[in-house]
PDB file with one MODEL, atoms N, CA, C and O in Angstrom:
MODEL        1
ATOM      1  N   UNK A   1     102.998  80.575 110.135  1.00  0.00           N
ATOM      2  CA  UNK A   1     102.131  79.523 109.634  1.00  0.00           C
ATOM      3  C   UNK A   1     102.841  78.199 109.858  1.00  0.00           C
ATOM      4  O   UNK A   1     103.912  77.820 109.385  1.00  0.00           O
ATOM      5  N   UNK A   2     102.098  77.648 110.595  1.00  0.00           N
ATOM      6  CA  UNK A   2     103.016  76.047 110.822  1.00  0.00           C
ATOM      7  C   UNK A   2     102.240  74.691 110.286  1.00  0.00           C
ATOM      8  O   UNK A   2     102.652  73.532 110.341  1.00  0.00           O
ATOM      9  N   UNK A   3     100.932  75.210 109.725  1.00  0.00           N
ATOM     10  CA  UNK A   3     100.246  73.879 109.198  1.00  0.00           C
ATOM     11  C   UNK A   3      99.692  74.407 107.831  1.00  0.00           C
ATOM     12  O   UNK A   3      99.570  75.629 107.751  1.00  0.00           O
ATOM     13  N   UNK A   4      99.443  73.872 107.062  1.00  0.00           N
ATOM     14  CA  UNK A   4      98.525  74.017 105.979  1.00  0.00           C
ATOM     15  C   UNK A   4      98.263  72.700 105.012  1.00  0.00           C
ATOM     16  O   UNK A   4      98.931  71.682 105.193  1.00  0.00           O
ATOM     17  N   UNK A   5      97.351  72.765 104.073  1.00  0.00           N
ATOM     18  CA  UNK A   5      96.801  71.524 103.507  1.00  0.00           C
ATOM     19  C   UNK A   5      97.958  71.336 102.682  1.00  0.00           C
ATOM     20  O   UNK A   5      98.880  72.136 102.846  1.00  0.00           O
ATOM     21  N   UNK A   6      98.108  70.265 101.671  1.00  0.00           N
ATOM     22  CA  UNK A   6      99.018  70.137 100.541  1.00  0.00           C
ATOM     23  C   UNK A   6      98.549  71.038  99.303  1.00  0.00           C
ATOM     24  O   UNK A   6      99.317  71.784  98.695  1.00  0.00           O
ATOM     25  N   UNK A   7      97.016  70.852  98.970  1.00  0.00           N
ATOM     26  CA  UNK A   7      96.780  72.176  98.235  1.00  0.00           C
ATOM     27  C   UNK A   7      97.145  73.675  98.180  1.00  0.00           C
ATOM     28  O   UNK A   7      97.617  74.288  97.223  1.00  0.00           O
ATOM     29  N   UNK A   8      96.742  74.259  99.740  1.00  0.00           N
ATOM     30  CA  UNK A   8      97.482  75.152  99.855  1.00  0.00           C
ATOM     31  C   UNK A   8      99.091  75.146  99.835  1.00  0.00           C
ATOM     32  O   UNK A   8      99.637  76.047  99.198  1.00  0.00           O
ATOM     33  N   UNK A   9      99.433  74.733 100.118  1.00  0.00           N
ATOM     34  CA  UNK A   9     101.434  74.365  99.931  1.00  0.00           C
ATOM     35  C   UNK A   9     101.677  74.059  98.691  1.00  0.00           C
ATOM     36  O   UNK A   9     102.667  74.587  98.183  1.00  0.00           O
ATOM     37  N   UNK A  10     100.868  73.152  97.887  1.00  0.00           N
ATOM     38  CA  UNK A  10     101.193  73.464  96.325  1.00  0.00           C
ATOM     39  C   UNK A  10     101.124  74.718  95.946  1.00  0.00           C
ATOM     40  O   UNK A  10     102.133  75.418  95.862  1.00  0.00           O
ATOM     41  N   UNK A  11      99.845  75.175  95.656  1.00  0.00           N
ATOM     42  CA  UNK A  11      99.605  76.997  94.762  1.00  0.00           C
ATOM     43  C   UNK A  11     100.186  77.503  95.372  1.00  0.00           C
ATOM     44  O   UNK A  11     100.877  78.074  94.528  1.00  0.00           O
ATOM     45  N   UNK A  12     100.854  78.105  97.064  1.00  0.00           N
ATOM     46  CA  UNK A  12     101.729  78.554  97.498  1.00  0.00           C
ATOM     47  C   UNK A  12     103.044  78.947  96.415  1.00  0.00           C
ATOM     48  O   UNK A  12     103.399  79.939  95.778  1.00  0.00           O
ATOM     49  N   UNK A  13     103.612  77.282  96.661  1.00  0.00           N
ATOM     50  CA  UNK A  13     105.105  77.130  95.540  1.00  0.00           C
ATOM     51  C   UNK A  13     104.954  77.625  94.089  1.00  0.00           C
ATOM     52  O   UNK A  13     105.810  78.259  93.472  1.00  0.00           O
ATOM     53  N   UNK A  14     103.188  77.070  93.420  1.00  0.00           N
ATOM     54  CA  UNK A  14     103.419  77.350  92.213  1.00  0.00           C
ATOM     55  C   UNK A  14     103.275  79.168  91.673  1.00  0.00           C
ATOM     56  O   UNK A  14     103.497  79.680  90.576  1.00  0.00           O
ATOM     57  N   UNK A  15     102.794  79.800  93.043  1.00  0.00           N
ATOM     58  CA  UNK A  15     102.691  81.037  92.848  1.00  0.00           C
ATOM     59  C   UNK A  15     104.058  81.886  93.125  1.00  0.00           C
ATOM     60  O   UNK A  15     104.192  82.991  92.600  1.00  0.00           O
ATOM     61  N   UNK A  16     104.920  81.416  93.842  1.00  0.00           N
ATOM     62  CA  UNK A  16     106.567  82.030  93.723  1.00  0.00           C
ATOM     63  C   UNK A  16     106.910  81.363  93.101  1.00  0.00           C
ATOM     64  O   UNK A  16     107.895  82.079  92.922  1.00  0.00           O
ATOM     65  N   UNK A  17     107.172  80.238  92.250  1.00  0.00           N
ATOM     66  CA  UNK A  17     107.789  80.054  90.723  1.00  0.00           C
ATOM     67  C   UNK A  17     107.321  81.130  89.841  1.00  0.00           C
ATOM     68  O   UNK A  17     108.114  81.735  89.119  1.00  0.00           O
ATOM     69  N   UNK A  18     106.044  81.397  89.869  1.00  0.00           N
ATOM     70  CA  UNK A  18     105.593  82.169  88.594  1.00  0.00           C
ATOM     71  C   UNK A  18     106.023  83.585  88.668  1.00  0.00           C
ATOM     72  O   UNK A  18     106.313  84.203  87.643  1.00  0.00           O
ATOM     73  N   UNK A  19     106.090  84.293  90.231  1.00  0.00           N
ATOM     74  CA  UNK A  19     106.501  85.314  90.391  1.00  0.00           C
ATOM     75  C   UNK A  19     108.050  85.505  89.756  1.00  0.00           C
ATOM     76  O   UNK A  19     108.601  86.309  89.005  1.00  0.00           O
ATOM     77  N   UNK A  20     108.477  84.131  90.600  1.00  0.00           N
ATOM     78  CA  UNK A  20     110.611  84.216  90.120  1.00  0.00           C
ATOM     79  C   UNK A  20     110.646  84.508  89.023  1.00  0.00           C
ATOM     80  O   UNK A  20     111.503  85.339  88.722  1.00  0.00           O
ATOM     81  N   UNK A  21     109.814  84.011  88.010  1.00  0.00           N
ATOM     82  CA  UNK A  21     110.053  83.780  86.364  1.00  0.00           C
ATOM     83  C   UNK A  21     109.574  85.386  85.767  1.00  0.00           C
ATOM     84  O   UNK A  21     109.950  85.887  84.708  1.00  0.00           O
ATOM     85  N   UNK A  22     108.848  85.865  86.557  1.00  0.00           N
ATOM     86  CA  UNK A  22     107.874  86.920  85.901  1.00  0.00           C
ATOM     87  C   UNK A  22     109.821  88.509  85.582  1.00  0.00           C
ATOM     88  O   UNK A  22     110.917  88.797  86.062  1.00  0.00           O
ATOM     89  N   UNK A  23     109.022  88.819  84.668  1.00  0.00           N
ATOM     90  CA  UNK A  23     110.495  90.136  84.516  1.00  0.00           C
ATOM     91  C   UNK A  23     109.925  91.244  84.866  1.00  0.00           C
ATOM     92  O   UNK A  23     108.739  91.527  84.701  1.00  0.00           O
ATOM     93  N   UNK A  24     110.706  91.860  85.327  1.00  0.00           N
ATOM     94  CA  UNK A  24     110.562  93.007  86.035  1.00  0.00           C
ATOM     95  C   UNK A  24     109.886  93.978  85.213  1.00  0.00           C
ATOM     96  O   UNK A  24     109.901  93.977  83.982  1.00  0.00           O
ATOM     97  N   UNK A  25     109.285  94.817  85.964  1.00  0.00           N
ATOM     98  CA  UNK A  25     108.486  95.895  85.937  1.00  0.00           C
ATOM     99  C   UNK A  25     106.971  95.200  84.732  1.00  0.00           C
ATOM    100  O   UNK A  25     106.243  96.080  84.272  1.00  0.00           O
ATOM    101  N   UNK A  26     106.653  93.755  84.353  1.00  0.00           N
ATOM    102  CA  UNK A  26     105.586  93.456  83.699  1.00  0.00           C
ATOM    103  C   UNK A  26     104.179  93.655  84.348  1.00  0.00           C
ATOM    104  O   UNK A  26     103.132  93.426  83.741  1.00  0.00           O
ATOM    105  N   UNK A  27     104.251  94.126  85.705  1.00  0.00           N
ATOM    106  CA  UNK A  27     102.765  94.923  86.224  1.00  0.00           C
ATOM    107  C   UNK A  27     102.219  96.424  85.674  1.00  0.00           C
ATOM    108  O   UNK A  27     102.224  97.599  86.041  1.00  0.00           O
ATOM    109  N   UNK A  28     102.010  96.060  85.179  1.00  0.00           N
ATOM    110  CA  UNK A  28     101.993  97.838  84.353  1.00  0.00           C
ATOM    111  C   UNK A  28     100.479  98.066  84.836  1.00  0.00           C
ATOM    112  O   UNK A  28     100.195  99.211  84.484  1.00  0.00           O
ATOM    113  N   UNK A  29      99.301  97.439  85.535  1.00  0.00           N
ATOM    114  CA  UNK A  29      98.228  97.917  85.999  1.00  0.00           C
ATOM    115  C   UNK A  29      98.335  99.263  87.332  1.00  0.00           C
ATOM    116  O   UNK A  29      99.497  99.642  87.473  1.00  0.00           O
ATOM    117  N   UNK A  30      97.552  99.810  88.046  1.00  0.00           N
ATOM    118  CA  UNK A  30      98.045 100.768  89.312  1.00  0.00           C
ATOM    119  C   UNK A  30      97.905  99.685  89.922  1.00  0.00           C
ATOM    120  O   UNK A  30      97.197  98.699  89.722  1.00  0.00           O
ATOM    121  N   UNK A  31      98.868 100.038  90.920  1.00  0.00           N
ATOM    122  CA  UNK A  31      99.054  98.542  92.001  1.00  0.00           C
ATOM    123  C   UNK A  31      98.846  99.461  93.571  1.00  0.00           C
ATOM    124  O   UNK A  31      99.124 100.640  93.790  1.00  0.00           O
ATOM    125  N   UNK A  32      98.296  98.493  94.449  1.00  0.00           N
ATOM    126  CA  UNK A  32      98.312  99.458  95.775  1.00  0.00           C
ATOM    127  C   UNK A  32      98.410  98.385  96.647  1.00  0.00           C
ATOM    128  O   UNK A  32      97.421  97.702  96.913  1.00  0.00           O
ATOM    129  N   UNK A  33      99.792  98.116  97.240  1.00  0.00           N
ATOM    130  CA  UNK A  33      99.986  96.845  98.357  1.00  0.00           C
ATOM    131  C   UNK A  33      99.640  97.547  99.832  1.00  0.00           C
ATOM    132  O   UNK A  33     100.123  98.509 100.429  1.00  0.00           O
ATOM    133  N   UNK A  34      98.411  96.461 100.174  1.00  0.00           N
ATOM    134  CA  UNK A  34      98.317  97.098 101.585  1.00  0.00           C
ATOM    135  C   UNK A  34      98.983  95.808 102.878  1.00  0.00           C
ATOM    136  O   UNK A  34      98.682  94.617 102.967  1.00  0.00           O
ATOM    137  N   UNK A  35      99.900  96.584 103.689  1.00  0.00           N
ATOM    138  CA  UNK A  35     100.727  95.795 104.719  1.00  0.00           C
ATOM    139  C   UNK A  35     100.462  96.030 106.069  1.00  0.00           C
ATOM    140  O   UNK A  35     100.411  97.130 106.618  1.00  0.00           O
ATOM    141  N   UNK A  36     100.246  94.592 106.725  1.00  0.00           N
ATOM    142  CA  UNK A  36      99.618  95.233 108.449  1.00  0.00           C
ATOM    143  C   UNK A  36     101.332  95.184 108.987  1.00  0.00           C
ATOM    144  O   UNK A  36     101.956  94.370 108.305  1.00  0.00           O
ATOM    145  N   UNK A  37     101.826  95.580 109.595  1.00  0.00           N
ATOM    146  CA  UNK A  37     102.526  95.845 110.089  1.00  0.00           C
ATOM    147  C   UNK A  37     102.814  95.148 111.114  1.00  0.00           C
ATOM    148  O   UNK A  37     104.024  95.281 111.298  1.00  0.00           O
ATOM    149  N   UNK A  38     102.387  94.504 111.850  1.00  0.00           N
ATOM    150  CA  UNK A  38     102.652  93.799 112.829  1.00  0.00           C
ATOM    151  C   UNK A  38     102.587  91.984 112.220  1.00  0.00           C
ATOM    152  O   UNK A  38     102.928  91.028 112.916  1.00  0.00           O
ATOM    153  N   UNK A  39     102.109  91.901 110.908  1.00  0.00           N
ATOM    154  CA  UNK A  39     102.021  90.665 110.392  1.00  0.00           C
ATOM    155  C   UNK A  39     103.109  89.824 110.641  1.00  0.00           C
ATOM    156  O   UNK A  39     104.217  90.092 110.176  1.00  0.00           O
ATOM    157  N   UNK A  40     102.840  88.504 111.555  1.00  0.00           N
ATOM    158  CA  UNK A  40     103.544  87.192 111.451  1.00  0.00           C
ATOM    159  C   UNK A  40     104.131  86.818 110.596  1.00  0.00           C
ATOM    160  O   UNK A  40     105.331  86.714 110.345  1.00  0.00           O
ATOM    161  N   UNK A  41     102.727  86.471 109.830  1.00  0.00           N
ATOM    162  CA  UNK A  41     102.756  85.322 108.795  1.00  0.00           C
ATOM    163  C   UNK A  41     103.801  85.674 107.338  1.00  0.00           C
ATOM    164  O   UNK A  41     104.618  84.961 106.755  1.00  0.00           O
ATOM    165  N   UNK A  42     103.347  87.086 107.093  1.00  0.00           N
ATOM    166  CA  UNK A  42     104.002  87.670 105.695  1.00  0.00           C
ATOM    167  C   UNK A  42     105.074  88.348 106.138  1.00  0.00           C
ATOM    168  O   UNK A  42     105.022  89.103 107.108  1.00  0.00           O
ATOM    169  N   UNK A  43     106.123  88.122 105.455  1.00  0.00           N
ATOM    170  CA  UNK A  43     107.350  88.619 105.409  1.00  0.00           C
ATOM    171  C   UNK A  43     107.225  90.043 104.458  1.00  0.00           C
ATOM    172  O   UNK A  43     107.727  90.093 103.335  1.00  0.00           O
ATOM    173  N   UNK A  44     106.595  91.016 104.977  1.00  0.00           N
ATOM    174  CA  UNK A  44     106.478  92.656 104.486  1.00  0.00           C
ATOM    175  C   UNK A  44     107.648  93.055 103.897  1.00  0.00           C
ATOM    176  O   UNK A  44     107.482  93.707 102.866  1.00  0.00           O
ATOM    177  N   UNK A  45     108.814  92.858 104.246  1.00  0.00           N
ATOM    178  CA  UNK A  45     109.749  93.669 103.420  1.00  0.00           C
ATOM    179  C   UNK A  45     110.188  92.515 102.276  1.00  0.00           C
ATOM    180  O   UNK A  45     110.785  93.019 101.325  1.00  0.00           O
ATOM    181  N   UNK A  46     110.016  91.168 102.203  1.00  0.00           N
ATOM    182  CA  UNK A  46     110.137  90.824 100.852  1.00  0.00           C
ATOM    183  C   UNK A  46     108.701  90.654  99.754  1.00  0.00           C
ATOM    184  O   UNK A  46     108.724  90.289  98.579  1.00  0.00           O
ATOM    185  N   UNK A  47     107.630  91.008 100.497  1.00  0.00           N
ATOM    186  CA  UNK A  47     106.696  91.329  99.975  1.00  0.00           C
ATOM    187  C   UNK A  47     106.714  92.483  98.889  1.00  0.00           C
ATOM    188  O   UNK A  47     106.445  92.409  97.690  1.00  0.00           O
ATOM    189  N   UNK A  48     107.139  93.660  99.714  1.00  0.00           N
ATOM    190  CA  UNK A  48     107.302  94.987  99.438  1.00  0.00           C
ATOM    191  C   UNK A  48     108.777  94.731  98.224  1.00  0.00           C
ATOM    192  O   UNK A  48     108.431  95.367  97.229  1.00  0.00           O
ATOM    193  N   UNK A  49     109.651  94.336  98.044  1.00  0.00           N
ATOM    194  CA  UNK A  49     110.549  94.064  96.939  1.00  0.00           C
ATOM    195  C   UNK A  49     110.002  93.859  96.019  1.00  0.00           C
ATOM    196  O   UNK A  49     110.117  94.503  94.977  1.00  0.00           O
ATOM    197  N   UNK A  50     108.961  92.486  96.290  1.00  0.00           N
ATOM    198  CA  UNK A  50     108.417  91.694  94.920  1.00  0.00           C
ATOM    199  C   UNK A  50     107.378  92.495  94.085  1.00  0.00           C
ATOM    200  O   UNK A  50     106.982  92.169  92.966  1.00  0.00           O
ATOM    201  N   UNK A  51     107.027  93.496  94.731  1.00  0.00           N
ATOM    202  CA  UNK A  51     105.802  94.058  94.566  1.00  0.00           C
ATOM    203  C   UNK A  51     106.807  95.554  93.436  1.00  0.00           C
ATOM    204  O   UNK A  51     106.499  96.039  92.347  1.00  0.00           O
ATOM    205  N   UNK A  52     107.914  95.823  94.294  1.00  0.00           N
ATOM    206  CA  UNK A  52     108.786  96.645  93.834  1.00  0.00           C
ATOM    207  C   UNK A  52     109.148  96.334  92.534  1.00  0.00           C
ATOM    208  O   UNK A  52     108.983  97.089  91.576  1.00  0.00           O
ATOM    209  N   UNK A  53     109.626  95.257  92.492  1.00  0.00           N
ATOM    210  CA  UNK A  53     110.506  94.803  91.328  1.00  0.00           C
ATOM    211  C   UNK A  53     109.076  94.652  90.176  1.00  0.00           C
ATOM    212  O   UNK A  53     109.215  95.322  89.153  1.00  0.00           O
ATOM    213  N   UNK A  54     107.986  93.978  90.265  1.00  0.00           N
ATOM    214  CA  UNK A  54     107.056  93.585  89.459  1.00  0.00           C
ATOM    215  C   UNK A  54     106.301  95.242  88.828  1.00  0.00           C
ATOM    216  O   UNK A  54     105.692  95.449  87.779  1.00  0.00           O
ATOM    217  N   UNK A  55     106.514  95.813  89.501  1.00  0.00           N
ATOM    218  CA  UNK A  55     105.918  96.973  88.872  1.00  0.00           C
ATOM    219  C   UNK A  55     106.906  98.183  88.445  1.00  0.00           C
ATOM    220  O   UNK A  55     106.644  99.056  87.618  1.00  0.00           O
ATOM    221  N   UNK A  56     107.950  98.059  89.099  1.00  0.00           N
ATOM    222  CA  UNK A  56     109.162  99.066  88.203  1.00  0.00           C
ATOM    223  C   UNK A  56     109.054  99.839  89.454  1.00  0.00           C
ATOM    224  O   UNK A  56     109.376 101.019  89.314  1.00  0.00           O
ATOM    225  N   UNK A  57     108.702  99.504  90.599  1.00  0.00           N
ATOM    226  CA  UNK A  57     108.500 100.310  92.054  1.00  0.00           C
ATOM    227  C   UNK A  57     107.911 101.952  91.189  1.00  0.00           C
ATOM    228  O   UNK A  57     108.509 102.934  90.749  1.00  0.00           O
ATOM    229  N   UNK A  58     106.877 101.662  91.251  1.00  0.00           N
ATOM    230  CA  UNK A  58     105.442 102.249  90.921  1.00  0.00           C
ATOM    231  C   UNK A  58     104.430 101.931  91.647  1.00  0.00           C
ATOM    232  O   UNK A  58     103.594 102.813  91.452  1.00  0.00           O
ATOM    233  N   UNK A  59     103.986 101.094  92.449  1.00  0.00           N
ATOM    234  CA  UNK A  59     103.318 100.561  93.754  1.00  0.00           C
ATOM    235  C   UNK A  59     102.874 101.669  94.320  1.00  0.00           C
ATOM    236  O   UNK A  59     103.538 102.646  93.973  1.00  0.00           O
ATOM    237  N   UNK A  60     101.794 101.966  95.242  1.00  0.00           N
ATOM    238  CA  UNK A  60     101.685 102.415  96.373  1.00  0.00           C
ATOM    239  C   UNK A  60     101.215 101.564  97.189  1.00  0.00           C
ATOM    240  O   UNK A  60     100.338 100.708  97.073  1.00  0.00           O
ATOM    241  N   UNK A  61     102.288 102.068  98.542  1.00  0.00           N
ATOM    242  CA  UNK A  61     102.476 101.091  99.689  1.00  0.00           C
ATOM    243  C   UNK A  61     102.031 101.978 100.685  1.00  0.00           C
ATOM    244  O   UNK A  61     102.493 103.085 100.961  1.00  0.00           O
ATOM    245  N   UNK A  62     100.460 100.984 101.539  1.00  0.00           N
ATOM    246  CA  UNK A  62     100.101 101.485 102.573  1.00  0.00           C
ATOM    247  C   UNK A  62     100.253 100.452 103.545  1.00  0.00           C
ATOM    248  O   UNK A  62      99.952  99.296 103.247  1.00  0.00           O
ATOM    249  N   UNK A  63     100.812 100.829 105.001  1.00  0.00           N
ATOM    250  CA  UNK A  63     100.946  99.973 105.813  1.00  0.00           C
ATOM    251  C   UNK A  63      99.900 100.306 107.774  1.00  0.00           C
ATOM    252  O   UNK A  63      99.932 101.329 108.458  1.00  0.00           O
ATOM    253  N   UNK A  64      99.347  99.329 107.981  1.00  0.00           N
ATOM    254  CA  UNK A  64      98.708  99.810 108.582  1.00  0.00           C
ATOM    255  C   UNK A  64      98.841  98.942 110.159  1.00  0.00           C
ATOM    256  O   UNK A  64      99.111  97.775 109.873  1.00  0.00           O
ATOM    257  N   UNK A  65      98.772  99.060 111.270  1.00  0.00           N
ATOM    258  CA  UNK A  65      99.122  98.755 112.373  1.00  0.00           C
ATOM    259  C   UNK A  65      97.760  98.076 112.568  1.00  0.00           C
ATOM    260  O   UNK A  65      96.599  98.472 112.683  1.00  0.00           O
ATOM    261  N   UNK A  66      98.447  96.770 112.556  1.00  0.00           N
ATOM    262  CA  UNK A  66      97.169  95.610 112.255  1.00  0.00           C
ATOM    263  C   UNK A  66      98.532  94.433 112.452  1.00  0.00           C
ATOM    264  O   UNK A  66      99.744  94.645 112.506  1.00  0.00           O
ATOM    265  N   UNK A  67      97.892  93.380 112.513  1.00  0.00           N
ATOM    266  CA  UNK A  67      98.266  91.936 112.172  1.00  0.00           C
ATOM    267  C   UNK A  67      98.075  91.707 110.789  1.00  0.00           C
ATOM    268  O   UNK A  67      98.119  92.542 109.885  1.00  0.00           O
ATOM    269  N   UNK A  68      97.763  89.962 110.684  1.00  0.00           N
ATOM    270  CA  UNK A  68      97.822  89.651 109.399  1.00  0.00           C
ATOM    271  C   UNK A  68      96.520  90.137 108.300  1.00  0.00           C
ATOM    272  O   UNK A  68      96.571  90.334 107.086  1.00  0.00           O
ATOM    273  N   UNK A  69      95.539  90.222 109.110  1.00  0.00           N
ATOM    274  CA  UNK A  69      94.295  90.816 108.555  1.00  0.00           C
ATOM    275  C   UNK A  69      93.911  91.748 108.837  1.00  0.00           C
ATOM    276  O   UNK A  69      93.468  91.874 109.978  1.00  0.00           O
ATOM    277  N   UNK A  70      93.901  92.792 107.967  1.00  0.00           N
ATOM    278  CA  UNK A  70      93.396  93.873 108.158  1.00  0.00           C
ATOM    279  C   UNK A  70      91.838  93.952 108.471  1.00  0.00           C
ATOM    280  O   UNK A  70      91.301  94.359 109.501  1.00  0.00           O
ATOM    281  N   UNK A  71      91.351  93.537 107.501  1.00  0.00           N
ATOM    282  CA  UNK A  71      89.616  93.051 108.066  1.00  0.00           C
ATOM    283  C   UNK A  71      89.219  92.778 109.515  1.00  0.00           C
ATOM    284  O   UNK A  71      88.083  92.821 109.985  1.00  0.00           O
ATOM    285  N   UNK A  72      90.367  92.487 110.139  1.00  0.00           N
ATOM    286  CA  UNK A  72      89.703  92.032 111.441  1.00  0.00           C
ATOM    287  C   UNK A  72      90.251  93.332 112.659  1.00  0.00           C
ATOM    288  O   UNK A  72      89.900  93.551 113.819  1.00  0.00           O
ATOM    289  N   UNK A  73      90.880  93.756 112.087  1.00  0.00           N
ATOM    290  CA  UNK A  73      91.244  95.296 113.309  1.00  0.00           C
ATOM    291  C   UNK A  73      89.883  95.917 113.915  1.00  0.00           C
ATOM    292  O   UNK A  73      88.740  95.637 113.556  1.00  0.00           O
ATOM    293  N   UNK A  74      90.312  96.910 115.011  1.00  0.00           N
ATOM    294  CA  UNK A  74      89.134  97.024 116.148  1.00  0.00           C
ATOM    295  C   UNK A  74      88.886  98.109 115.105  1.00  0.00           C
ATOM    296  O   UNK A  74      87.668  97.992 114.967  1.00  0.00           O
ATOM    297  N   UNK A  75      89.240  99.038 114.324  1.00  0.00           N
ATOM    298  CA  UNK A  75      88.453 100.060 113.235  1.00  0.00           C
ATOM    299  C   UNK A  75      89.016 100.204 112.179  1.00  0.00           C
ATOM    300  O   UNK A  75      89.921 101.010 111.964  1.00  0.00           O
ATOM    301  N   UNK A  76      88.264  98.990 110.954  1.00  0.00           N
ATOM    302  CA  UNK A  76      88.687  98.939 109.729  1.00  0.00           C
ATOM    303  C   UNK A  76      88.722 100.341 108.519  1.00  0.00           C
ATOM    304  O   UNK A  76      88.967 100.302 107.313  1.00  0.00           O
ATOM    305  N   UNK A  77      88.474 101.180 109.152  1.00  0.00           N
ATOM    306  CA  UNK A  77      88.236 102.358 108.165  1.00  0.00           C
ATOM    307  C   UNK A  77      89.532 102.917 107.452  1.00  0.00           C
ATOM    308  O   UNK A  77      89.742 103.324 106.309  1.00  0.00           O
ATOM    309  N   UNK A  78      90.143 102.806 108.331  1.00  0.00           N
ATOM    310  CA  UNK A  78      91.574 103.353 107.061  1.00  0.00           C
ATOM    311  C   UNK A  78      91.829 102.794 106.054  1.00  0.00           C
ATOM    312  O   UNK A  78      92.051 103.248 104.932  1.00  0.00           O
ATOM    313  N   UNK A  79      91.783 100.755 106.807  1.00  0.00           N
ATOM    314  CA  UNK A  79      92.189  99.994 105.704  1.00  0.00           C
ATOM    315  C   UNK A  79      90.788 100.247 103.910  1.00  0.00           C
ATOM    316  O   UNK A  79      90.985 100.106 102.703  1.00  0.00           O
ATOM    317  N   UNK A  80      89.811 100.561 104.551  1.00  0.00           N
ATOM    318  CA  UNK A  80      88.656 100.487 103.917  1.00  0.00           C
ATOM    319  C   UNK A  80      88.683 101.544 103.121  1.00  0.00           C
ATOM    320  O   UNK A  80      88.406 101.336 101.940  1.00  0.00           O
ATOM    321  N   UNK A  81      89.055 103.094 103.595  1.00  0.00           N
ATOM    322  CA  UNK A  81      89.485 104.498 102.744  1.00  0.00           C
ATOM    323  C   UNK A  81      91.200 103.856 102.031  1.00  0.00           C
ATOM    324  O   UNK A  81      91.435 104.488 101.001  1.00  0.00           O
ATOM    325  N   UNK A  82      92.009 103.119 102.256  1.00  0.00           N
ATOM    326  CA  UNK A  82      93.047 103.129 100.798  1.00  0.00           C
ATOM    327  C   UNK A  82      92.755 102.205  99.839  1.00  0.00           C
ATOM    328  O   UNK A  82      93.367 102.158  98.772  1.00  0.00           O
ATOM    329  N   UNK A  83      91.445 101.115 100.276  1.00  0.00           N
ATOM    330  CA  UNK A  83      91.210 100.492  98.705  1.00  0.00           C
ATOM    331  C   UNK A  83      89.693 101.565  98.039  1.00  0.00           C
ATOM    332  O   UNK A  83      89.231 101.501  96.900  1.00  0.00           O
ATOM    333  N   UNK A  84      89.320 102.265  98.922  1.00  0.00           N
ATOM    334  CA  UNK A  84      88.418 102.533  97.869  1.00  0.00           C
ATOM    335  C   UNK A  84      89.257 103.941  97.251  1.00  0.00           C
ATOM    336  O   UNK A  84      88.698 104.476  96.294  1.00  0.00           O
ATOM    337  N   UNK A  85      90.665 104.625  97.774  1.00  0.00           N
ATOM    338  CA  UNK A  85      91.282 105.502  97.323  1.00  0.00           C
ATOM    339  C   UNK A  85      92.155 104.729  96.182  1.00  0.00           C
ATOM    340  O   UNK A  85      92.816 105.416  95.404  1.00  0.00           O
ATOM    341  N   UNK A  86      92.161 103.657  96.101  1.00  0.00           N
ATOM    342  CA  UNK A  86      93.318 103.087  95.321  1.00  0.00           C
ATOM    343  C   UNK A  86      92.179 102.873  93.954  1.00  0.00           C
ATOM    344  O   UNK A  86      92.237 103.555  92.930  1.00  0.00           O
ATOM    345  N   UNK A  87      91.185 101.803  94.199  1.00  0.00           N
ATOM    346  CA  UNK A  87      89.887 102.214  93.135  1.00  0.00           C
ATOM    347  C   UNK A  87      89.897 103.305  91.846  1.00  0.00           C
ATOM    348  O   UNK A  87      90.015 103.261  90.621  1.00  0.00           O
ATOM    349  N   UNK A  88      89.664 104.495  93.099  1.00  0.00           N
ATOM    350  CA  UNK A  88      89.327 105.705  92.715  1.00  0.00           C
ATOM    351  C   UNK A  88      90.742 106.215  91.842  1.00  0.00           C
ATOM    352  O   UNK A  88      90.532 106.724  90.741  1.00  0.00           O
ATOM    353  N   UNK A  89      91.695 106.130  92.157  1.00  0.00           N
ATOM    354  CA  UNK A  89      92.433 105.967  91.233  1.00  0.00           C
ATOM    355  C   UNK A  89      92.779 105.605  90.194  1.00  0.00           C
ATOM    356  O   UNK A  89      93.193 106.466  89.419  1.00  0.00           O
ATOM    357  N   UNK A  90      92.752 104.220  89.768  1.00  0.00           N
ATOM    358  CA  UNK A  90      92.428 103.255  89.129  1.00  0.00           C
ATOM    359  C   UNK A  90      91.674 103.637  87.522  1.00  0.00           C
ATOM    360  O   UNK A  90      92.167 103.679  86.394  1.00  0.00           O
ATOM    361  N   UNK A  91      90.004 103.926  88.126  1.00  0.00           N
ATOM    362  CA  UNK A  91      89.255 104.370  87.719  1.00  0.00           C
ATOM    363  C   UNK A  91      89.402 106.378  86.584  1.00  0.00           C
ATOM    364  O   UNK A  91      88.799 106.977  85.693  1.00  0.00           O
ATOM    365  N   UNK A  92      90.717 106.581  87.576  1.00  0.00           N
ATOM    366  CA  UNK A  92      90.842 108.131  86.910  1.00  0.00           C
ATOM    367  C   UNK A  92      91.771 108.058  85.307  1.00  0.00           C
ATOM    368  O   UNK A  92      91.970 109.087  84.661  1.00  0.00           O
TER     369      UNK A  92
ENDMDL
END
């Protein structure tokens, strides 16, 4: 990412302050991080920490051979079967 508005670049910052501050393992909801794998933009393995640390690494981590958007791959169905599996979970 080499441009963005000042809005976006504010909530950016103010959303990793809030993360830094947050203590570990206070995600206690089911969490399901989904990661394209080939993503630029997001740094996946400190993604995958923060996500670690915030939930007591209780997460499930699906990663899928995609770029930054999964939505836009040539066949969204996998990405589309682990949120409605993560849901369905959720829900149990």
């Amino acid at each position: 990412l080499h441009r963005g508005s000042a809005r976006f670049l504010f909530a950016s910052r103010l959303m990793d302050q809030r993360i830094a501050r947050a203590k570990a393992g206070c995600l206690t909801v089911p969490t399901t991080l989904l990661l394209a794998r080939r993503d630029r933009i997001i740094d996946n393995a400190h993604t995958h920490a923060v996500i670690r640390r915030l939930t007591g690494d209780h997460a499930r981590v699906e990663a899928f051979d995609a770029a930054h958007t999964l939505d836009f791959v040539h066949d969204p169905s996998a990405s589309h079967r682990a949120i409605c599996d993560a849901l369905a979970r959720a829900e149990a």
